[in-house]
C-alpha positions as CSV (number, residue, x, y, z in Angstrom):
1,X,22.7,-10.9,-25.4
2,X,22.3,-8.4,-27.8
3,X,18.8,-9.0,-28.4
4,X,18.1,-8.6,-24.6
5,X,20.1,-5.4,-24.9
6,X,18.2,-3.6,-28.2
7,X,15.1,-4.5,-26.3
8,X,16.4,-2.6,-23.1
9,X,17.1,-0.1,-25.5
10,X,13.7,-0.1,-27.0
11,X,11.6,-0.1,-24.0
12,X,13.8,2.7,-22.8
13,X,13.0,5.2,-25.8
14,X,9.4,4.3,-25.4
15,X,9.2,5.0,-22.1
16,X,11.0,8.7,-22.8
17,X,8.3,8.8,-26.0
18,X,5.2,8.5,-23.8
19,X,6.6,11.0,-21.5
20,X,7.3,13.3,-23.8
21,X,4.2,13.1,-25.3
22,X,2.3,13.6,-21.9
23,X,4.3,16.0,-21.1
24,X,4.1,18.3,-24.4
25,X,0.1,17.4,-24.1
26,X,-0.3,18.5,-20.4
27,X,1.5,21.8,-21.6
28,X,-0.7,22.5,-24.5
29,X,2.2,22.4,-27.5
30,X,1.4,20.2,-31.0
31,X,3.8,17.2,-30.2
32,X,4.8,16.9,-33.5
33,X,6.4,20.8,-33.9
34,X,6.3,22.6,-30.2
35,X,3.9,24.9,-31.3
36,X,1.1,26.0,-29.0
37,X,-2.6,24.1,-29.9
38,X,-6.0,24.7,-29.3
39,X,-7.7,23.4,-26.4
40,X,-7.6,19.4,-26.2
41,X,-6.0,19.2,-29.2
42,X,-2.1,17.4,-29.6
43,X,-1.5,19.1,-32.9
44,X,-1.1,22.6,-34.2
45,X,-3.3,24.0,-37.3
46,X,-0.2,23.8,-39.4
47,X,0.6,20.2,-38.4
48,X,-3.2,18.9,-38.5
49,X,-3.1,20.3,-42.4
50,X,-0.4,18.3,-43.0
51,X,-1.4,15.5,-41.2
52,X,-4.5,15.7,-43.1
53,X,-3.7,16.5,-46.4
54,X,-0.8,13.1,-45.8
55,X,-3.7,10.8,-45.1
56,X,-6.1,11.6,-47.7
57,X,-3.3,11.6,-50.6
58,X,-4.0,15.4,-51.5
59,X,-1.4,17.1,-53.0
60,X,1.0,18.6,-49.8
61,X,0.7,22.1,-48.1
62,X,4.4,22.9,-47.7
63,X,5.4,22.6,-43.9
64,X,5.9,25.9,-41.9
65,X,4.5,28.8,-40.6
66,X,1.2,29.0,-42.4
67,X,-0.2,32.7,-42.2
């Protein structure tokens, strides 16, 4: 029984996760902080640094508003 229900509960946030993703995509906003993107992109400048910089093990740009 509970399995059955954390699955319900499971397929249910991925369901409202793919929408929200779709949804913040079709709009043109990085789905990570809301922020409006560049053309076919799905993250802002700020958040592709990040993103970046996280993957390659560089030392961290702080998160925020990068001017």
């Amino acid at each position: 029984m509970l399995t059955s229900r954390r699955d319900e509960l499971r397929t249910q946030r991925a369901a409202y996760q793919r929408d929200r993703y779709a949804t913040l995509r079709e709009h043109g906003l990085c789905v990570r902080c809301k922020q409006p993107t560049q053309h076919g992109m799905t993250l802002c400048w700020s958040c592709q640094l990040y993103n970046n910089q996280r993957r390659s093990g560089a030392r961290q740009a702080p998160r925020g508003e990068m001017e």
